[in-house]
N, C-alpha and C positions, 0 to 999 in steps of 0.2 A: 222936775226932780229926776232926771236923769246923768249919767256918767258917761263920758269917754270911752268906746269901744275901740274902734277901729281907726289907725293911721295911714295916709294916703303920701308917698314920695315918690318923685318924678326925679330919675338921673341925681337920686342918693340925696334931695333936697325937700323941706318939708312939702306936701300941697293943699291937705286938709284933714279933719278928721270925721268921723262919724261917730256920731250920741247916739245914745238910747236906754235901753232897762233888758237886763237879763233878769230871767227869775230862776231856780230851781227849788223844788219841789219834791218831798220821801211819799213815799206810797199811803201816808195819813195825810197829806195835803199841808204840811208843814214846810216853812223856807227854810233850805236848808244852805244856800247862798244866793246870796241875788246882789245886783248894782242896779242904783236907781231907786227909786220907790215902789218898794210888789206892790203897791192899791192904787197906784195910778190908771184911768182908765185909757182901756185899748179897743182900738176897733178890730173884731175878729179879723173880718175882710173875709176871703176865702180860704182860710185856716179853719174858718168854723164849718167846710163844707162835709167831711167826714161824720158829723156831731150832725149838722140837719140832716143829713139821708136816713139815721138811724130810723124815724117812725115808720121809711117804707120799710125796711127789714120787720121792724115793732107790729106791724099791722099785715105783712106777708103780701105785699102790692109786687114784690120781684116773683113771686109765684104766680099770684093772679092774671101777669100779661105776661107769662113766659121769659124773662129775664134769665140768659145762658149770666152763670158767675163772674166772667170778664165782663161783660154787656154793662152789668150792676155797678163795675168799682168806677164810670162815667159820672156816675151820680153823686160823685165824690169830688170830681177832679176837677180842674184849671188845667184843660187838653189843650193844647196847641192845634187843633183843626186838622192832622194828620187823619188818611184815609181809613186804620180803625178806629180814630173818634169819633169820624163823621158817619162813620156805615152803621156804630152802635147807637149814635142819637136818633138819626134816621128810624131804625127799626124799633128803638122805643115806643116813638111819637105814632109811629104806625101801628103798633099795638095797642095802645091807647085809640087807634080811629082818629088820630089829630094830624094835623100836618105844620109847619115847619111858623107858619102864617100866627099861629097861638101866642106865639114867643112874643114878649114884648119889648124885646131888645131891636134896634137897628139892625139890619144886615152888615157883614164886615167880612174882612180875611182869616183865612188862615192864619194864626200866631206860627205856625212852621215856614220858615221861609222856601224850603221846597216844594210844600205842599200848595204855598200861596203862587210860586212860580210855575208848576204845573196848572193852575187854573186859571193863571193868565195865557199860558199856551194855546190853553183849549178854548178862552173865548168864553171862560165861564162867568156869572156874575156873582157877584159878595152877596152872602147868605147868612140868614141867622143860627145855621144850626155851626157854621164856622167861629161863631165865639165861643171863650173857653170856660164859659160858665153856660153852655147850652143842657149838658149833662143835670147840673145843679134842680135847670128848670123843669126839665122830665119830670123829678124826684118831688117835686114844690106840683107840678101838675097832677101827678098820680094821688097824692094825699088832699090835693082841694078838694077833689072827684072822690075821693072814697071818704071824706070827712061833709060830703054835702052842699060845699060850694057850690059858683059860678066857676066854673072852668077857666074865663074869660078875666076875671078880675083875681087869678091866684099874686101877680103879683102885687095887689095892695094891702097895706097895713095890718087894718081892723078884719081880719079872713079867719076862716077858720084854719085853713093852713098855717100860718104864720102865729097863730095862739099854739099851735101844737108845737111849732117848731121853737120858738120862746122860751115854752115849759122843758125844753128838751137840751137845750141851750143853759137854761138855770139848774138841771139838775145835775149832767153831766160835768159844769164847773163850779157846781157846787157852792152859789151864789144867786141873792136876792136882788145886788146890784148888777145891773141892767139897762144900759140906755141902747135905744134905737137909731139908727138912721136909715141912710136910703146910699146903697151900697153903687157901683159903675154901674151894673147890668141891669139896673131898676129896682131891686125888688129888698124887701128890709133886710140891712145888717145890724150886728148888734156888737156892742161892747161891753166890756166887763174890766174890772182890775185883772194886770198881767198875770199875777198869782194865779187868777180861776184861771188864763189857760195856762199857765202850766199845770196844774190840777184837771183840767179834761183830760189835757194828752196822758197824762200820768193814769186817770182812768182809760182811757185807749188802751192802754199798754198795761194794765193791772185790772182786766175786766173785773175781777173778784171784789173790787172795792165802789161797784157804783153800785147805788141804793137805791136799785130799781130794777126788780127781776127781771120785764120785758125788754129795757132799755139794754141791760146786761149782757141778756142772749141774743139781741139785735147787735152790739157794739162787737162782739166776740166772730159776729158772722161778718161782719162788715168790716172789721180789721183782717180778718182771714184771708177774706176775699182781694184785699188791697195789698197783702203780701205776695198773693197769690199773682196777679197783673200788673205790678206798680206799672208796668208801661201806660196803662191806660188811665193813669192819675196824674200824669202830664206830660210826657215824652221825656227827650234828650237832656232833660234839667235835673235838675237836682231834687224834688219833690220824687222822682224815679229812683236815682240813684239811693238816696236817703231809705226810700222802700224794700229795695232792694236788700237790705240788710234783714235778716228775721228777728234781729232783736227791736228791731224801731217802727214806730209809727209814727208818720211826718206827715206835715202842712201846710203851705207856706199860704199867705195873703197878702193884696196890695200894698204898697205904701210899707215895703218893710217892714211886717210880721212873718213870724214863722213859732211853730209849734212842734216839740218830738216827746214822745213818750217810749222808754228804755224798760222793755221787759223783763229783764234780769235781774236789772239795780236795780226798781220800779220805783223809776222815778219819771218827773215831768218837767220838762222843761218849753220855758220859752222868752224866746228876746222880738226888739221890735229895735229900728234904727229909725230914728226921728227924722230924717230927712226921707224916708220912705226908699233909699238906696235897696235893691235886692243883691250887687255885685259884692256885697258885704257876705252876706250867707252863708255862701260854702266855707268859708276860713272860720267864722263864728261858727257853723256845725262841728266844723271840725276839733278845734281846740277845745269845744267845750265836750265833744265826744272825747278827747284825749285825757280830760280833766277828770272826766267822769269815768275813766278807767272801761269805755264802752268803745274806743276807734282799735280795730280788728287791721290787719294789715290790708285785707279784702278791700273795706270799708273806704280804707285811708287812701288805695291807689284810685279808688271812686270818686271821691271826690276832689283828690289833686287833678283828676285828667278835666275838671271843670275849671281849672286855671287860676285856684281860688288866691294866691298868693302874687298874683302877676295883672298886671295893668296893661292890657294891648292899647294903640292907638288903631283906627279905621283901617291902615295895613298886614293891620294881626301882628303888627311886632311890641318886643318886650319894649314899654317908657318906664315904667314902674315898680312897686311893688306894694302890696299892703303889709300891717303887721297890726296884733290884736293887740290894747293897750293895757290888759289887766290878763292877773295867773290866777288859776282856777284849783282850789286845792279841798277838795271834801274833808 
């Protein structure tokens, strides 16, 4: 049950289109337009990573092993392996008394491709703390250890980390429906109808409205801190750029999710493109920031320099262009 987003033309002729579900969302969790079906279920992906860090803030684990505020918004992000992601994961794990070995993801590259071309320079090997859900696993580490687990087995199901992070998950969007899986980097992701995330991010962005005092003043310190660094909640992309704005709080996860919460309007929104495309994104943020009376001229030149209207081939040159297939009018 999804709608026509996005159209793809090569040299003024059609190429293809992209599906999926927008939702939006007023500051009571109500739709206030959506395409698609809002109760359709969506796999968070890494959109939900802002929303699980919250128990370390909830339980004060960024104080406990000395977490500087930039260090913290890691715990958050899908970093591209640049050398301050790697230097903050590093220093975590090393705070914790852990080393890199804990992680149970493969070793791999850098997502930066300078950062992965310098360490081929240097002759270095592919590491775990270079994936870009290594920050995620700090945050999932520090609460198995301070909720009593095995250390060793934070990434399985039935944990006590993953119960806290669940419960945290259901509150924040505000839903009993809830399915599990088993996300890229090992460890459980969750789904929910699109409506609950636009409803998280809408609570991101309207702390006032989660109903849940710790989670509240967690969420509030954990957005702050992500306005405060967006560099280090993904680099050169757009999860940055999006940040980078003080009125939003943004998300993006695998497979074509993404999530922003608008603290003015206070509102919530979120689409997902059924083919899992992310080149879709900037042009969807945008128009629907435009729609929403929230794309600032700042804003607008931010995300055009991500090339969101233009189709390069492998030479960097213009073949194409995209264009959103629906008008967005509150």
């Amino acid at each position: 049950m999804y709608a026509p987003l996005v159209q793809e033309d090569r040299n003024g002729y059609f190429d293809l289109i992209h599906h999926g579900w927008i939702c939006v969302v007023d500051e009571h969790g109500r739709v206030v337009w959506s395409l698609g079906d809002a109760e359709d279920m969506v796999f968070y992906r890494s959109a939900s990573k802002p929303i699980q860090a919250l128990p370390v803030f909830e339980m004060g684990l960024d104080k406990k092993y000395g977490l500087t505020e930039e260090q913290s918004v890691v715990l958050s992000a899908s970093h591209l392996g640049m050398p301050m992601h790697v230097t903050a994961v590093e220093d975590i794990l090393r705070r914790m008394g852990l080393t890199e070995d804990v992680l149970c993801m493969k070793p791999t590259r850098p997502g930066d491709a300078a950062a992965n071309e310098a360490r081929i320079r240097a002759g270095l090997p592919l590491r775990k703390v270079y994936h870009n859900c290594s920050g995620k696993h700090c945050a999932l580490l520090m609460m198995q250890r301070e909720l009593g687990g095995a250390v060793e087995d934070y990434w399985k199901t039935d944990t006590p980390v993953h119960r806290r992070v669940e419960r945290t998950i259901r509150v924040i969007s505000e839903t009993d429906r809830v399915n599990v899986g088993v996300d890229g980097c090992g460890v459980p992701v969750f789904a929910v109808p699109i409506r609950n995330i636009a409803v998280a991010y809408k609570n991101l962005a309207c702390i006032d409205t989660i109903q849940d005092d710790s989670l509240q003043a967690a969420a509030a310190e954990n957005v702050r801190r992500i306005g405060l660094y967006p560099h280090m909640i993904r680099g050169a992309l757009l999860c940055t750029a999006m940040n980078r704005d003080p009125n939003i709080i943004a998300k993006g996860g695998a497979n074509g999710v993404y999530g922003f919460g608008l603290k003015k309007q206070r509102l919530g929104v979120a689409f997902k493109v059924v083919d899992g495309t992310e080149s879709a994104w900037p042009l969807l943020a945008m128009e629907l920031l435009r729609g929403l009376g929230a794309l600032t001229e700042e804003h607008q030149a931010r995300l055009e320099a991500l090339q969101p209207k233009y189709i390069l081939n492998d030479n960097d040159t213009v073949v194409g262009q995209r264009k959103t297939l629906f008008e967005m009018h509150l």
